[in-house]
C-alpha positions as CSV (number, residue, x, y, z in Angstrom):
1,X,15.9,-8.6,-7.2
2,X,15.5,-6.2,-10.0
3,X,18.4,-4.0,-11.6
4,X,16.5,-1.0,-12.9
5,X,18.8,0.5,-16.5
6,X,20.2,3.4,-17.1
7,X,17.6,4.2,-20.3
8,X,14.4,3.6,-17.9
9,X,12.4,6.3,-17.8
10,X,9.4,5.2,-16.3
11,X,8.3,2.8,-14.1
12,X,4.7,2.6,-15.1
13,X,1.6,1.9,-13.4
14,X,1.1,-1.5,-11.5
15,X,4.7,-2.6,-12.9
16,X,6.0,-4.9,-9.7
17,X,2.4,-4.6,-8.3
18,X,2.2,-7.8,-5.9
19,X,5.0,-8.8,-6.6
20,X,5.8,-10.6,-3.2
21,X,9.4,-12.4,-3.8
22,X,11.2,-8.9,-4.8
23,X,13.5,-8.0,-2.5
24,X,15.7,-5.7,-3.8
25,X,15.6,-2.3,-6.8
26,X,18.6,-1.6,-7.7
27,X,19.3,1.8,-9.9
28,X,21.6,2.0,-12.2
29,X,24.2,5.0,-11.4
30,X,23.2,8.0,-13.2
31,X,19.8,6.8,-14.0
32,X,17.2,8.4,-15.9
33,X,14.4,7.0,-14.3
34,X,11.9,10.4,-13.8
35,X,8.7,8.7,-13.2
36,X,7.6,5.9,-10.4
37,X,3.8,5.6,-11.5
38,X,0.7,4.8,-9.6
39,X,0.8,1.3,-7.7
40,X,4.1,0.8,-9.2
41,X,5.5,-1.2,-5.9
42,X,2.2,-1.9,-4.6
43,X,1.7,-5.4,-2.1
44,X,5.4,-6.0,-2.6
45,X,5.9,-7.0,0.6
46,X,8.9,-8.8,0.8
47,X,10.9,-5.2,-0.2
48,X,12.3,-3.7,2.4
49,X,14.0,-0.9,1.9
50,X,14.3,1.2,-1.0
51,X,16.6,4.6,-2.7
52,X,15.3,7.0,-5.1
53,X,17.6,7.8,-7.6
54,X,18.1,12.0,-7.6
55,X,16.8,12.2,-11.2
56,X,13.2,10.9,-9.9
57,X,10.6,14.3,-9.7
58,X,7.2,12.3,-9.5
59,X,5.9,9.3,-7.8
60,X,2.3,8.2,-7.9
61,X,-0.1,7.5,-5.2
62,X,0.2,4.2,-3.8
63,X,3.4,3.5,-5.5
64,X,5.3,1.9,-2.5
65,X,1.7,0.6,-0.3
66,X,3.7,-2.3,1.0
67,X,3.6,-3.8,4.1
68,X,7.0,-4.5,5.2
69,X,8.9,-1.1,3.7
70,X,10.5,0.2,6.2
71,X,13.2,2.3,5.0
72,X,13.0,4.9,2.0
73,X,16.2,7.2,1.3
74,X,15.6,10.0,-1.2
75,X,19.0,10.7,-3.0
76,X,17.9,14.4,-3.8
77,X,16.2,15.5,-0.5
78,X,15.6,18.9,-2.1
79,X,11.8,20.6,-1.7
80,X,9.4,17.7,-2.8
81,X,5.6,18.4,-2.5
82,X,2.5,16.1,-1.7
83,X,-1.1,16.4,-3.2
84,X,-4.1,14.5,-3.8
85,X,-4.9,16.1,-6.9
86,X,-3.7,14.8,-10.2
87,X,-3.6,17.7,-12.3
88,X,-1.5,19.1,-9.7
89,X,1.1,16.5,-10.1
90,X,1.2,16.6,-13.7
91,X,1.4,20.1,-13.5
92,X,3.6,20.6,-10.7
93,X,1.7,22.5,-8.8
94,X,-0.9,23.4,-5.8
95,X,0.9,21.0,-3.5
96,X,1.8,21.2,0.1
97,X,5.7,20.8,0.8
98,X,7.0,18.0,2.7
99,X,10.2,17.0,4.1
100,X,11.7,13.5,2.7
101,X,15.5,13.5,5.1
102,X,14.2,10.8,8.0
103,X,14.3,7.2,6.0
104,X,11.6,5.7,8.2
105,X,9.1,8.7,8.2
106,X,9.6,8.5,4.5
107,X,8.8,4.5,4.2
108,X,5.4,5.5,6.7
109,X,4.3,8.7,4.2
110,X,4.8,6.6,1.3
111,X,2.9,3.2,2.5
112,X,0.8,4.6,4.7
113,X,0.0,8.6,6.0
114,X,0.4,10.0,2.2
115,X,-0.1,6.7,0.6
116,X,-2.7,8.2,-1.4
117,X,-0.8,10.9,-2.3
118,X,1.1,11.8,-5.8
119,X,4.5,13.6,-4.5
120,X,6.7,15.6,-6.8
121,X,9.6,17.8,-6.8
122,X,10.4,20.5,-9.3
Protein backbone atom coordinates (compact mmCIF):
# COMPACT_ATOMS: atom_id res chain seq x y z
CA UNK A 1 0.00 0.00 0.00
CA UNK A 2 0.93 3.60 -0.64
CA UNK A 3 -0.46 6.70 1.38
CA UNK A 4 -0.13 9.46 -1.15
CA UNK A 5 0.54 13.24 1.10
CA UNK A 6 -1.17 16.02 1.31
CA UNK A 7 1.87 18.29 -0.45
CA UNK A 8 1.96 15.78 -3.66
CA UNK A 9 1.44 17.39 -6.55
CA UNK A 10 2.34 15.15 -9.08
CA UNK A 11 2.49 11.77 -9.56
CA UNK A 12 4.99 11.69 -12.40
CA UNK A 13 5.63 9.52 -15.19
CA UNK A 14 6.21 5.65 -14.74
CA UNK A 15 6.14 6.37 -10.78
CA UNK A 16 4.44 2.76 -9.55
CA UNK A 17 4.98 1.50 -13.14
CA UNK A 18 4.97 -2.46 -12.58
CA UNK A 19 4.76 -2.29 -9.54
CA UNK A 20 2.80 -5.76 -8.99
CA UNK A 21 2.48 -6.08 -4.96
CA UNK A 22 0.59 -2.54 -4.66
CA UNK A 23 -2.58 -2.99 -3.59
CA UNK A 24 -3.90 0.02 -2.28
CA UNK A 25 -3.46 4.37 -2.97
CA UNK A 26 -4.57 6.03 -0.43
CA UNK A 27 -5.10 10.11 -0.68
CA UNK A 28 -4.60 12.07 1.88
CA UNK A 29 -7.93 14.25 2.64
CA UNK A 30 -7.77 17.51 1.02
CA UNK A 31 -5.03 16.58 -1.25
CA UNK A 32 -3.18 18.52 -3.73
CA UNK A 33 -2.38 15.99 -5.94
CA UNK A 34 -3.34 17.84 -9.66
CA UNK A 35 -1.40 15.59 -11.98
CA UNK A 36 -1.40 11.61 -12.49
CA UNK A 37 1.33 11.42 -15.38
CA UNK A 38 1.79 9.14 -18.22
CA UNK A 39 2.21 5.31 -17.19
CA UNK A 40 2.01 6.46 -13.71
CA UNK A 41 0.03 3.02 -12.45
CA UNK A 42 0.98 1.07 -15.45
CA UNK A 43 1.22 -3.19 -15.05
CA UNK A 44 0.19 -2.70 -11.41
CA UNK A 45 -1.82 -5.48 -11.41
CA UNK A 46 -2.36 -6.43 -8.14
CA UNK A 47 -4.50 -2.78 -7.62
CA UNK A 48 -7.77 -3.10 -7.73
CA UNK A 49 -9.70 -0.47 -7.26
CA UNK A 50 -8.83 3.08 -7.13
CA UNK A 51 -10.44 7.08 -6.08
CA UNK A 52 -9.42 10.19 -7.60
CA UNK A 53 -9.07 12.78 -5.30
CA UNK A 54 -11.48 16.01 -6.62
CA UNK A 55 -8.42 18.22 -6.90
CA UNK A 56 -6.95 15.90 -9.84
CA UNK A 57 -7.71 17.83 -13.57
CA UNK A 58 -5.18 15.70 -15.70
CA UNK A 59 -4.31 12.16 -16.02
CA UNK A 60 -1.95 10.78 -18.70
CA UNK A 61 -2.41 8.14 -21.23
CA UNK A 62 -1.79 4.78 -19.94
CA UNK A 63 -1.75 5.87 -16.41
CA UNK A 64 -3.90 3.04 -14.87
CA UNK A 65 -3.19 0.10 -18.05
CA UNK A 66 -3.52 -2.60 -15.42
CA UNK A 67 -4.93 -5.71 -15.68
CA UNK A 68 -6.92 -6.41 -12.74
CA UNK A 69 -8.43 -2.59 -12.10
CA UNK A 70 -11.73 -3.02 -11.88
CA UNK A 71 -13.18 -0.17 -10.15
CA UNK A 72 -12.37 3.66 -10.57
CA UNK A 73 -14.49 6.37 -8.63
CA UNK A 74 -13.90 9.97 -9.59
CA UNK A 75 -14.53 12.18 -6.43
CA UNK A 76 -15.32 15.33 -8.79
CA UNK A 77 -17.52 13.74 -11.55
CA UNK A 78 -17.88 17.15 -13.13
CA UNK A 79 -17.30 17.54 -17.18
CA UNK A 80 -13.85 15.74 -17.84
CA UNK A 81 -12.68 15.45 -21.54
CA UNK A 82 -10.58 12.72 -23.40
CA UNK A 83 -7.99 13.32 -26.24
CA UNK A 84 -5.22 11.77 -27.94
CA UNK A 85 -3.39 14.85 -28.50
CA UNK A 86 -0.95 16.22 -26.09
CA UNK A 87 -0.95 19.76 -26.62
CA UNK A 88 -4.62 19.45 -26.07
CA UNK A 89 -4.16 18.17 -22.64
CA UNK A 90 -1.61 20.62 -21.60
CA UNK A 91 -3.66 23.09 -22.97
CA UNK A 92 -7.00 22.05 -22.00
CA UNK A 93 -8.48 21.89 -25.00
CA UNK A 94 -9.84 20.21 -28.36
CA UNK A 95 -11.05 17.25 -26.38
CA UNK A 96 -14.23 15.25 -26.68
CA UNK A 97 -16.30 15.09 -23.26
CA UNK A 98 -16.86 12.00 -21.53
CA UNK A 99 -18.82 10.82 -18.59
CA UNK A 100 -16.69 9.36 -15.51
CA UNK A 101 -20.17 8.44 -12.85
CA UNK A 102 -20.17 4.36 -13.58
CA UNK A 103 -16.91 2.99 -11.49
CA UNK A 104 -16.49 0.04 -13.79
CA UNK A 105 -16.85 1.84 -17.18
CA UNK A 106 -14.43 4.17 -15.73
CA UNK A 107 -11.73 1.29 -14.65
CA UNK A 108 -12.41 -0.17 -18.67
CA UNK A 109 -11.80 3.68 -20.34
CA UNK A 110 -8.91 4.05 -18.32
CA UNK A 111 -7.06 0.43 -18.82
CA UNK A 112 -8.41 -0.28 -21.82
CA UNK A 113 -11.03 1.77 -24.50
CA UNK A 114 -9.25 5.33 -23.71
CA UNK A 115 -6.14 3.74 -22.40
CA UNK A 116 -4.34 5.77 -24.73
CA UNK A 117 -5.94 8.62 -23.97
CA UNK A 118 -4.80 11.92 -21.81
CA UNK A 119 -8.25 12.98 -19.90
CA UNK A 120 -8.63 16.33 -18.20
CA UNK A 121 -11.09 18.42 -16.57
CA UNK A 122 -11.05 22.17 -16.39
Amino acid sequence: SVLIPKSVTTIGGSAFYGCDSLTHVTFVANSQLTTIDNYAFYNCDSLRSITIPDSVISIGKYAFDTFNLGSITFKDVTTWYITTNETDWENKTGGTQTTVTNTSTNATYLKSTYAGYYWYKL
